[in-house]
N, C-alpha and C positions, 0 to 999 in steps of 0.2 A: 567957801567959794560959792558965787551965786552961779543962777543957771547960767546968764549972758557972758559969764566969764569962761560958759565950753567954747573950744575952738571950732567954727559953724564949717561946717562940710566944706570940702572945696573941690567943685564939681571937676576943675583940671586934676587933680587926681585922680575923679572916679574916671576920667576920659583916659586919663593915661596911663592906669592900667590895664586895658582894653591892649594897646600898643605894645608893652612890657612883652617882653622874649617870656614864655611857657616857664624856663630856668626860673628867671630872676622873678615871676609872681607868685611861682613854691616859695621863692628863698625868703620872699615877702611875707607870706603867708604864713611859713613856720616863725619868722620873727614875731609876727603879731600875736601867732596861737602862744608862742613862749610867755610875749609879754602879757598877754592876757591872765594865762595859768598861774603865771606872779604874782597877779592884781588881786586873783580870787583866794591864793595861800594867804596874800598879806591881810585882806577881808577876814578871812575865815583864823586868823592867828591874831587877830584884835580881840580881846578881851572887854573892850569896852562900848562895848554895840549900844547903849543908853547915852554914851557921851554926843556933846554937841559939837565936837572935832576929832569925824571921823578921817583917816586916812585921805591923803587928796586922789581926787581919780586922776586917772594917768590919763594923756592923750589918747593913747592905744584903744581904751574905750571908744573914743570917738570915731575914730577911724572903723574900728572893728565894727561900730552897728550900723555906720554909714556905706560899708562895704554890704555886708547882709542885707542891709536895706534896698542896695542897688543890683542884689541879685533877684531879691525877693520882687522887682520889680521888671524886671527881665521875664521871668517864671511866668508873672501874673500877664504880662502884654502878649504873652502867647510868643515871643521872640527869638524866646529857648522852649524845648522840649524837652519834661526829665525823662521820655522815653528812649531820646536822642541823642543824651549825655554820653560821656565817655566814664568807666567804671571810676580814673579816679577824680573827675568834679563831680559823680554823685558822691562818694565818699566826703572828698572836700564839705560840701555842703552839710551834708545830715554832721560831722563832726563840727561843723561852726554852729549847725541849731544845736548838739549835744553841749560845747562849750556855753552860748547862748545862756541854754537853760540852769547851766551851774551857776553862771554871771550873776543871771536873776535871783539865786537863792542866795547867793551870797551880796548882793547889793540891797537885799529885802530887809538883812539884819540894822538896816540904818535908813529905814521907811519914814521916821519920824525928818532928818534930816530936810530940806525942801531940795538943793541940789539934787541929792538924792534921790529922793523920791522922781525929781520932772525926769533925772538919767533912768529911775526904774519904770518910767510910765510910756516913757519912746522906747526905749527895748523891744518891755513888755508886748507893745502895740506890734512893733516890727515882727517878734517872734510870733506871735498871734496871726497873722496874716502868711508867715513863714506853715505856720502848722497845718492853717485852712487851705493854703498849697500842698500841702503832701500831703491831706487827706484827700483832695481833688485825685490828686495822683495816684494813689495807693487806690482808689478806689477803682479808677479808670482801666490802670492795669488789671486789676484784681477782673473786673466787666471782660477783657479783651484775655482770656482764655478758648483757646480754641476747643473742637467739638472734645469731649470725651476719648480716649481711648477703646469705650464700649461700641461708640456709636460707629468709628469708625472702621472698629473689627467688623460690626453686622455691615455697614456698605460693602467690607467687600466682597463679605460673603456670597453678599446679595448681586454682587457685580459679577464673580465667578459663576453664579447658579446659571446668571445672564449667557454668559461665555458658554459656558457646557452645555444647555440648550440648545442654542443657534450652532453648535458643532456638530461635527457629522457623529453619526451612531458611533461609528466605531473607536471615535474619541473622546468618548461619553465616559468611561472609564479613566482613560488616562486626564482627564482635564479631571474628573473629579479628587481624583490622587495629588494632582500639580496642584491645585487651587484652594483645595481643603487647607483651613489654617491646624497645625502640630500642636493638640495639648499640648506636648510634652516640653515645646517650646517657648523662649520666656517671654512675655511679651513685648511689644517694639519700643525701643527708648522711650517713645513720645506720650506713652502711660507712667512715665515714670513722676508726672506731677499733675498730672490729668490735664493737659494741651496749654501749659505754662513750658516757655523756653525758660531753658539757663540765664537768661542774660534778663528775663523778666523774674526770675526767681532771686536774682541779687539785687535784682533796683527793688522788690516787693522789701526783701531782707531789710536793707538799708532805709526805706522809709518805713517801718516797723522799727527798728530803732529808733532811729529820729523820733518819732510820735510818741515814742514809751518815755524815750528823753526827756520830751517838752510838757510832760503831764499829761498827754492821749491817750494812755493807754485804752479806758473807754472806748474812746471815740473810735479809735482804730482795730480795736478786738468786737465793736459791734458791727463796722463794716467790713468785715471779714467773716464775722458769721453770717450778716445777711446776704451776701456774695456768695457765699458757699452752700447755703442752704438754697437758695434758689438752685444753684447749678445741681443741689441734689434732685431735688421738686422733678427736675426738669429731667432729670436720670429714668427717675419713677415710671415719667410721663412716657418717656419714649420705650421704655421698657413693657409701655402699656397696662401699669399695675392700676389696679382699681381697690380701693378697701372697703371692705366690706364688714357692717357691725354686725354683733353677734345676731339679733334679729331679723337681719336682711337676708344673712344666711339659713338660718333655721327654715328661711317661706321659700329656697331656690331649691329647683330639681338636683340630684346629684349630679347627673352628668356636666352643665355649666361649671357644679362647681368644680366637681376632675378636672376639665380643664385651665381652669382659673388654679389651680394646685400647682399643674407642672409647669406654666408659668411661673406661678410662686418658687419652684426649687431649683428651675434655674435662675431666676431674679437675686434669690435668696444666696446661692455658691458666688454669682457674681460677684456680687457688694462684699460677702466674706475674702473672697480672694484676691479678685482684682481693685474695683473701686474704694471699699474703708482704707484698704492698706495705701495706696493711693494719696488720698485723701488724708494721711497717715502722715506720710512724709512730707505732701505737701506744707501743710501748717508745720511742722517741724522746722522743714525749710526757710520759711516764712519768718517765723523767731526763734530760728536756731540761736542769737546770738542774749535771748534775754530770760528770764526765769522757766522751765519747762511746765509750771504750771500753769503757765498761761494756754502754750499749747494742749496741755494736757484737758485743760477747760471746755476752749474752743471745739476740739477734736469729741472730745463727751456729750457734746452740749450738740454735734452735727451727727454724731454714729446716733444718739438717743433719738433723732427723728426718725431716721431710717429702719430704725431696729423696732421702735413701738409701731411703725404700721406695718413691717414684716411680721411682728413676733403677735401683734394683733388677729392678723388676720389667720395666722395658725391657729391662733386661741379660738378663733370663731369657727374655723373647721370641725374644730375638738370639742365643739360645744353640740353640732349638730346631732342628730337623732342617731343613736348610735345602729352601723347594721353592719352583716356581713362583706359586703362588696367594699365598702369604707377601708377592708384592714391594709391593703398595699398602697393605700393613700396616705394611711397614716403612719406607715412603715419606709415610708419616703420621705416623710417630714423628720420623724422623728431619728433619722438617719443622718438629712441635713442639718438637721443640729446639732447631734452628737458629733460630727466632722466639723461642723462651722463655727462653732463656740471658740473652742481652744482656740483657732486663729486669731478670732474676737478679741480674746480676751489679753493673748500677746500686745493687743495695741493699745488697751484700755489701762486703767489703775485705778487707784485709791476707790471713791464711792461709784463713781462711773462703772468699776467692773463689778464692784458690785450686786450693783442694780443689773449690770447683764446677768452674771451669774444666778440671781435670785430668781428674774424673770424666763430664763431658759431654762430655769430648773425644775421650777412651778411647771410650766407647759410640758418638758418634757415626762413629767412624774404623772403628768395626766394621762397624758398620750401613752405612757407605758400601762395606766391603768383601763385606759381603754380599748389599747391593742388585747391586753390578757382577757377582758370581759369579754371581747369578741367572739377569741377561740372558745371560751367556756359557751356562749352561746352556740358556737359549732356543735358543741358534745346536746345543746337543751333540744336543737333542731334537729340533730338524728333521732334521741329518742322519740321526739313528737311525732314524727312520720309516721305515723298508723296508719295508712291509707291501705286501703282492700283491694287495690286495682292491679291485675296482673299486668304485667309486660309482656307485648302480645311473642308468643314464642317463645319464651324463657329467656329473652337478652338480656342485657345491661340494666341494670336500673337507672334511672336519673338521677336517684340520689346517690348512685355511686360513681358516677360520672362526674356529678357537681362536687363530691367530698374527695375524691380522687384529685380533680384537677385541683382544687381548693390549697388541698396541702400541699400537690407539685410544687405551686406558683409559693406558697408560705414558705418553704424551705429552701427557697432561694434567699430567704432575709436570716438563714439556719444563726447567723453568729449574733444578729441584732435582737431574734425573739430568743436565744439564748438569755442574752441578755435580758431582756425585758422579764422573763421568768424567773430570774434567777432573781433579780429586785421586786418585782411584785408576786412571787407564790406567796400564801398564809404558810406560816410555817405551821401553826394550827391545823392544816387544813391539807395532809399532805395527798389527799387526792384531789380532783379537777370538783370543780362547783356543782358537777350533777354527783359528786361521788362514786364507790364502784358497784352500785348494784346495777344488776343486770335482768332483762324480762327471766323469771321464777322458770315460763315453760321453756325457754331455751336448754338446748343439749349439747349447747356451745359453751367452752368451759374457758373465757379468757385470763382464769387467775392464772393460769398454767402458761400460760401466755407471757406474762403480764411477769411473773416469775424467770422465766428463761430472758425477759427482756432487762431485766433490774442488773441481773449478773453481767449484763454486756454492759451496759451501757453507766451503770454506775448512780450511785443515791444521789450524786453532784448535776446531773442532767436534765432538769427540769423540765427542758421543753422535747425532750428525748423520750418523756416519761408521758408527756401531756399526749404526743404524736402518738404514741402505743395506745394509750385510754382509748383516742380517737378511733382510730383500727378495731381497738375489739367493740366498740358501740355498734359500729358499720358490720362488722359480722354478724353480733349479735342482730340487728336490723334486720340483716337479710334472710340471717334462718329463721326468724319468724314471718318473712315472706316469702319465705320458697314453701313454706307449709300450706300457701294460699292456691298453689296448683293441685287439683286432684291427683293426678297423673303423677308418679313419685319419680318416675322417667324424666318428667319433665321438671319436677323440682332439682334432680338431681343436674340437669343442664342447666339450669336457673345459678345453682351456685358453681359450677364449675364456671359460665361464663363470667361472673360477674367477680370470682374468684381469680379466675385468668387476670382479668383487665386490674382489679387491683396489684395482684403480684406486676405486671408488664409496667404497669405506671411507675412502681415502686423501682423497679431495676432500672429502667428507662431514667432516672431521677439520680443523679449521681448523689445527693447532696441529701433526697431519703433515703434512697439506700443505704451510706454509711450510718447514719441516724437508727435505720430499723436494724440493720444488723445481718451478718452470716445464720444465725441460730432463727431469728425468722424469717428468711424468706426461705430455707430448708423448709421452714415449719409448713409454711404456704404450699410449697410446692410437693409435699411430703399428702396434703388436704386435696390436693388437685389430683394426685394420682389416686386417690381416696373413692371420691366424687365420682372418676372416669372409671373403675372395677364395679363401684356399685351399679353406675348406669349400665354397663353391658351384663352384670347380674341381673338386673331387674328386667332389662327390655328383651336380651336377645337369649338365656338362659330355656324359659320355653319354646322358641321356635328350635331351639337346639335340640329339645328334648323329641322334636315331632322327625326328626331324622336320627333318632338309636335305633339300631339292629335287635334291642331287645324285644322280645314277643313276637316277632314279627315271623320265626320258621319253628313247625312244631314234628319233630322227626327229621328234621332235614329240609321241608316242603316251606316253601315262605306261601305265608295266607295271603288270598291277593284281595279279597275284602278289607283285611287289618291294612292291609299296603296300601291300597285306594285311600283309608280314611288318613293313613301317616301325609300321602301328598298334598287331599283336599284340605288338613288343618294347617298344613304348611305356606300353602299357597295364599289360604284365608288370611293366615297370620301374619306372615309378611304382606299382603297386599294393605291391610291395616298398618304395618308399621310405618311401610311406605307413605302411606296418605295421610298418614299423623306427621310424622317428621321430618316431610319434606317441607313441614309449615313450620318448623321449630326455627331457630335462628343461634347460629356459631358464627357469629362477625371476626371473631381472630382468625385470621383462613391457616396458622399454623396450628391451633388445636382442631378445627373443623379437620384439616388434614389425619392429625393423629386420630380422631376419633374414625373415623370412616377406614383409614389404614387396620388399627386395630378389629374393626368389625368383621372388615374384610377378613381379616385373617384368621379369625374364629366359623365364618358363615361358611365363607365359599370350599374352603377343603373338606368340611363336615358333608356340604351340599355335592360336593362332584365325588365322593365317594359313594354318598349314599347311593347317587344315580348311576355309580358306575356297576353297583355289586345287583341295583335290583328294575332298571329299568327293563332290560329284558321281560322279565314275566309278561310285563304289557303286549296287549298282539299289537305291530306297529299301524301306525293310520292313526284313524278319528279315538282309540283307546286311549294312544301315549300321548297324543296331544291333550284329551282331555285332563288327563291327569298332572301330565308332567307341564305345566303351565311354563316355565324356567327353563333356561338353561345356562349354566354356572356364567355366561358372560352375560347371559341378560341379571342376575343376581351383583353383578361387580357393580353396572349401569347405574342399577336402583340405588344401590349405598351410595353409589358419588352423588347420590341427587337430595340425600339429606341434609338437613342445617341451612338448605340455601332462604327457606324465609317462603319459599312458593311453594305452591298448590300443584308441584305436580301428576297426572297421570303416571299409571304406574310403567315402566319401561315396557317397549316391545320385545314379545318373546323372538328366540330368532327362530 
């Protein structure tokens, strides 16, 4: 059959089915698609595709690509909109380019033919310009996604901050209650394809088919990635992430970089929870109806942007100069990952997860090794602290201030650096990096410690075991600076304060507490009543001594010279202890209380006896005033006036 023998279009039928009732152009349509799918069996059940009389084409050919022809012509004049379709003439459509594309493979098998071939070359050309319309289109929608679900969670927030502001005080609370968006709640439908409707999610569907049909797939799986990768970029942007290489980091102060971190970790739970997943379904949605490796592709090929300049920019943290203050940054990262992964990797597969899992593994196993080198430097800087400098008054030390609040704030990550000890201890190496020796002159004895701590807590505890090393270094520290004050009074307030503040921090710390244990903090507090007998042995023991009744009567008669010098050493004594340790410093006002209670109650009864059995001798006047400097409520005065840190004069006699 020559070409001039097809039957040539007849444009009164393309007009008049324009006219045709909706019924009878399906009833038409399915004819044609029948006859068609006949054409393409009889095609494809020819055996002899090299002969030069192939099967005759049917009219239905003719009809069928003059109909596609005259839609594809509609489409391109801008006359119809496929956003404007009705679900089923998209459908229609993308199934006449799918039939289409069968036609061509099966009309290709008799290319040699010249009929043939001029019917496979108008097709072809028709379906060709069919395609370069639904990638128009595919793309166009793809463009015409509304903001993010991300973005428009922060508007409102940012609209609510608005609202609660401009309200009155007293409804500063309730608006912030009303307006605050519900973790706990799921987010609003319109996250459910990141600002693509349902009705643009089935015209995207169906020209994604069609395209994979026609031999697009290419074409349409790269605009789809560059669609979506923009819309990521753009995520980034507004998320305000900046990336930063390893080198830029290492030359930035730490503070920028902290907060460029907590940026990072919510940016970072974001993208894990809300947007990949997302992003997830979306492409899902997209060719749900064609091999899942395509989406599985797309989707790998859009998470691996996202994820190397997240997982980048961790790495560059991790990279930086390692130091103390660094470890709850990097107990924040390494936190976010161990929760963010798993979700990760739910969406991922085959090499795609992969490469997540290798690369968060790497980083994580770093981060574990430089969280543990951290604390072991914790244990390298207590021992170095050699400094000779007293603390003026026997208070607190700094360094047990900073290692106190140090481990408070650590042992709020108690289950995370379990963890982390529990994968990076040397098992070689079963004590901390400085090991357990201890300063030679100490009379601090932390095996014993260190013993009653293993039985609680268990050989399985790593960072249970590391916390205790910790502990007895900062002891041992301090008893060889409480040895720096002369005064053994004041050493012995030296470690009782500093003793205090550890045990309070320790109780006060729900999470060291159970970590250290019932067996030490007795132990603590077993030291503290220790500390508080020796210092009233040491400081108030002789002034006690200068009010006994011993020597003092020989026959009966009390010697009033020996009496005189019992009140002047008395007077002397305490007027010294006064002026010394009203400059000393008891910042806990519940031990300052105890100490001063207890004094009291050693001083003033010894003091109002002695005066009550021997003041008499005195002849009253200018004698008993000289002597008797005191009187038992001016001795109460002076004790309340010690520990407070001042210089006071000594009380008024009354």
């Amino acid at each position: 059959m020559e070409d001039q023998d097809l039957p040539p279009p007849d444009a009164a039928d393309e007009t008049a089915q324009v006219d045709e009732e909706p019924t009878s152009i399906a009833s038409r349509d399915d004819r044609l698609s029948q006859e068609i799918d006949q054409f393409i069996s009889v095609l494809d059940a020819d055996d002899q595709s090299d002969s030069s009389s192939p099967p005759e084409i049917v009219g239905a050919v003719q009809i069928f690509s003059d109909l596609l022809d005259f839609r594809v012509v509609e489409y391109e004049s801008g006359s119809k909109k496929w956003t404007q379709l009705e679900e089923d003439e998209c459908s229609s459509f993308v199934d006449t380019v799918n039939r289409t594309a069968k036609l061509l493979k099966s009309l290709s098998r008799f290319h040699s033919v010249e009929y043939y071939a001029a019917l496979t070359n108008r097709v072809s050309g028709i379906q060709q310009r069919a395609m370069s319309f639904m990638e128009v289109e595919f793309k166009s929608i793809l463009d015409d996604y509304q903001t993010s679900y991300d973005r428009d969670h922060t508007n409102e927030i940012e609209e609510a901050k608005t609202k609660q502001l401009s309200s009155s005080p007293s409804n500063v609370q309730d608006a912030s209650e009303t307006d605050s968006p519900d973790q706990s709640e799921s987010p609003p439908e319109k996250d459910e394809f990141l600002g693509y409707s349902d009705e643009m999610i089935s015209k995207l569907n169906k020209l994604s088919k069609g395209l994979i049909a026609g031999g697009h797939e290419t074409e349409c799986t790269e605009l789809y990635f560059f669609v979506r990768r923009n819309a990521m970029e753009q995520n980034l942007k507004l998320l305000q992430f900046e990336k930063f290489s390893i080198d830029e980091m290492q030359k930035m102060q730490w503070d920028p970089v902290e907060k460029e971190i907590s940026e990072w970790l919510k940016m970072f739970k974001n993208f894990a929870t809300s947007l990949l997943p997302s992003e997830r379904r979306l492409v899902d949605a997209v060719f749900s109806e064609n091999n899942t490796e395509i989406s599985d592709n797309l989707f790998g090929n859009l998470a691996r942007i996202v994820l190397f300049y997240l997982l980048t920019f961790a790495e560059a943290v991790m990279m930086t100069k390692r130091s103390a203050e660094k470890l709850f940054k990097f107990l924040d990262i390494y936190e976010t990952l161990r929760e963010s992964i798993p979700e990760l990797e739910k969406l991922l597969s085959g090499d795609w997860l992969f490469q997540l899992k290798t690369a968060a593994s790497l980083i994580s196993n770093m981060l574990g090794e430089a969280i543990f080198n951290i604390l072991g430097d914790l244990e390298n800087s207590i021992q170095a602290d050699t400094g000779k400098t007293q603390v003026p008054g026997g208070g607190v030390h700094p360094l047990t201030c900073y290692t106190m609040t140090y481990l408070k704030h650590a042992c709020e990550y108690r289950d995370t650096l379990e963890q982390v000890f529990r994968e990076h201890k040397k098992i070689d190496r079963p004590d901390s990096a400085t090991g357990s020796d201890h300063d030679p002159d100490s009379d601090h004895d932390p095996g014993s410690q260190d013993q009653n701590f293993c039985v609680q807590a268990g050989p399985g505890s790593a960072f249970q075991l590391q916390l205790a090393k910790v502990m007895d270094l900062l002891d041992a520290n301090l008893e060889v600076k409480s040895r720096l004050y002369k005064d053994p009074s004041l050493s012995l307030i030296f470690l009782m304060n500093n003793g205090r503040f550890i045990l309070q921090q320790t109780k006060g710390t729900g999470e060291m507490r159970s970590l250290m244990g019932d067996p030490w903090v007795r132990k603590r507090s077993s030291d503290l009543r220790s500390y508080h007998t020796n210092y009233k042995r040491e400081t108030w023991t002789k002034l006690l001594q200068c009010l006994s009744h011993e020597g003092l009567s020989v026959n009966g008669k009390v010697m009033k010279p020996v009496l005189k010098e019992r009140f002047k050493s008395f007077n002397a004594m305490f007027d010294e202890i006064h002026r010394t340790q009203t400059t000393w410093v008891v910042s806990d006002d519940q031990l300052q209380s105890e100490l001063r209670v207890s004094i009291s109650a050693i001083v003033i009864p010894a003091y109002r006896s002695f005066m009550g059995r021997f003041s008499q001798v005195f002849t009253p006047g200018r004698q008993t005033e000289k002597y008797i400097k005191y009187q038992p409520e001016d001795i109460e005065t002076c004790i309340e006036e010690l520990f407070d840190g001042n210089a006071n004069q000594p009380g008024k006699k009354r």
